[in-house]
N, C-alpha and C positions, 0 to 999 in steps of 0.2 A: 571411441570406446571399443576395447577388445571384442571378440568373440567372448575370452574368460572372463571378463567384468562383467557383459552383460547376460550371462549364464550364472555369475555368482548373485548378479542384483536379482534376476527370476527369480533365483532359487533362495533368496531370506527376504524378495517382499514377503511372500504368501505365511512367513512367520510372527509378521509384523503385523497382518490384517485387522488385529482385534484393536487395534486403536491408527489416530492419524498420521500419516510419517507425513515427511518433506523430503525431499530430495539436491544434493549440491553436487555440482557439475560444475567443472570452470567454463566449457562454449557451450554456446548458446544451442537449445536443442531444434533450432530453427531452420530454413534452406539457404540461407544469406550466405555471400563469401565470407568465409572466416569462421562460420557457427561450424557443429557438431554436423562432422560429417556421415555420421548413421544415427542423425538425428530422429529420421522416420522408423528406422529399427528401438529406438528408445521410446519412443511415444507409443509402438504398438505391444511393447511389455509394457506401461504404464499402465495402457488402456484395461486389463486385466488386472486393473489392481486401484482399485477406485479408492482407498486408502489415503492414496499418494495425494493430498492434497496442494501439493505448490513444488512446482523446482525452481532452485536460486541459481544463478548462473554470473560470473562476472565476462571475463574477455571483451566484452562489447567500450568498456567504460563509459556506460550509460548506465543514470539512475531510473529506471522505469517499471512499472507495475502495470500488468497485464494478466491475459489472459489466452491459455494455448490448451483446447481439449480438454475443457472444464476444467482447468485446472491454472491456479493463481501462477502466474511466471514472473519469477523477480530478476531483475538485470540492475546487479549490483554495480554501484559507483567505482571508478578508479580511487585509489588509493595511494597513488602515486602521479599521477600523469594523465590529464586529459586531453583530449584532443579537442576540442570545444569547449569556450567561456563559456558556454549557454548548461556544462552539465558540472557540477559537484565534484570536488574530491574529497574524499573520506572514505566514511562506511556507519553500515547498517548495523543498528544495537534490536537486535532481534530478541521478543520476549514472545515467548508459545506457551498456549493456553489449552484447556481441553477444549475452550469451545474456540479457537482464532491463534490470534498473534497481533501482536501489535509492533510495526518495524518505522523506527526513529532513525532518522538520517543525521548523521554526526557528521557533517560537514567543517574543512578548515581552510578550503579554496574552493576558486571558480564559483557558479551560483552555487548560493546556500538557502535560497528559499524557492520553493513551488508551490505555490498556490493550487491546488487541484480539486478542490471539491469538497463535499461532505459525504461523511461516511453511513449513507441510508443504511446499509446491511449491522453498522454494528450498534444504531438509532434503534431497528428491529427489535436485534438481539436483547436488548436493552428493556424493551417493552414497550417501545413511543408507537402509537397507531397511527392511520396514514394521517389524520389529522394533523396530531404534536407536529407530525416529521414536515408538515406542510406548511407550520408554523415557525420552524428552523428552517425552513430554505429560504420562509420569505426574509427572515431576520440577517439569514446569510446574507442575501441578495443585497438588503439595503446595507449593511456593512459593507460587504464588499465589491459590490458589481452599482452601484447609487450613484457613486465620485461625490459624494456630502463626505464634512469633514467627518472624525469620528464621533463628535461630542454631539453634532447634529445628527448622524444615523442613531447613537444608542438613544437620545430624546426623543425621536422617531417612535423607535421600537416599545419607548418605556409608556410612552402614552398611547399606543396602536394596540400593541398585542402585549403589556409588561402584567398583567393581571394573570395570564398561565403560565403554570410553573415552568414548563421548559423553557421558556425566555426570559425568567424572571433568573433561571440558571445560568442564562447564554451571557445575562448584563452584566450577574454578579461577577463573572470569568472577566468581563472586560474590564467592571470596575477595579475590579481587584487586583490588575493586573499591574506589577510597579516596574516591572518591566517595558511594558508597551509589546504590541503588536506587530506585526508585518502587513501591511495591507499591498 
């Protein structure tokens, strides 16, 4: 990144402050061979400008979601060429919100599916207390961390915990679903 880019990026974050920006950069604003070589000079104008909720970054061609100086770091997928079967090729259908984003991976090679987790933060936002939320990880768990078939985790679920709502939503998604899942 120039001296003039990053004179002109100082000079319209502090425009932008009254709401949440994101930031796109092709490398990686990281110390790695290959990433953004004044990457430490990009993160220390970031730092003044708490705004800046998330930078997307591709050149890596790795699909990963992180986090660098409180701030969300997205390492978008190749698009063309990967260099490992183990990452995705496609791209990110990014939807921003005032309160988030939600980023959908549109995969057409390499792996297409990751397993990674549930999303406690947007359970939160949502309104689930630590309880509900502790009733969805167990649901997750036997879904997907049990090795029971599916027909026997959601039977599991429906006579354990299918009486609270939150899991009574979690079965309806599975029943409903005429697609099938990924486990």
């Amino acid at each position: 990144m120039s001296l003039a880019q990053r004179a002109w990026l100082a000079g319209w974050l502090p425009t932008v402050a009254d709401r949440p920006a994101v930031l796109f950069v092709h490398h990686p604003p990281t110390d790695e061979d290959g990433d953004l070589l004044d990457g430490d000079r990009l993160l220390a104008l970031l730092r003044a400008n708490a705004h800046v909720k998330a930078v997307f970054h591709g050149h890596a061609h790795v699909w990963a979601l992180g986090r660098l100086d409180g701030r969300h770091l997205v390492s978008l997928p190749a698009v063309g060429y990967s260099f490992s079967d183990a990452q995705p090729v496609g791209w990110v259908d990014a939807r921003f919100r005032s309160d988030g984003a939600t980023l959908t991976l549109r995969a057409v090679a390499g792996n297409r599916a990751e397993l990674a987790g549930l999303n406690t933060v947007g359970m939160q936002r949502a309104g689930l207390n630590e309880e509900q939320i502790g009733r969805v990880k167990e649901a997750y768990r036997v879904v997907f961390r049990s090795g029971l078939a599916l027909k026997e985790a959601l039977a599991q679920l429906q006579s354990s915990l299918g009486s609270h709502p939150e899991i009574a939503h979690f079965l309806r998604f599975f029943q409903g679903s005429e697609r099938g899942i990924t486990r």
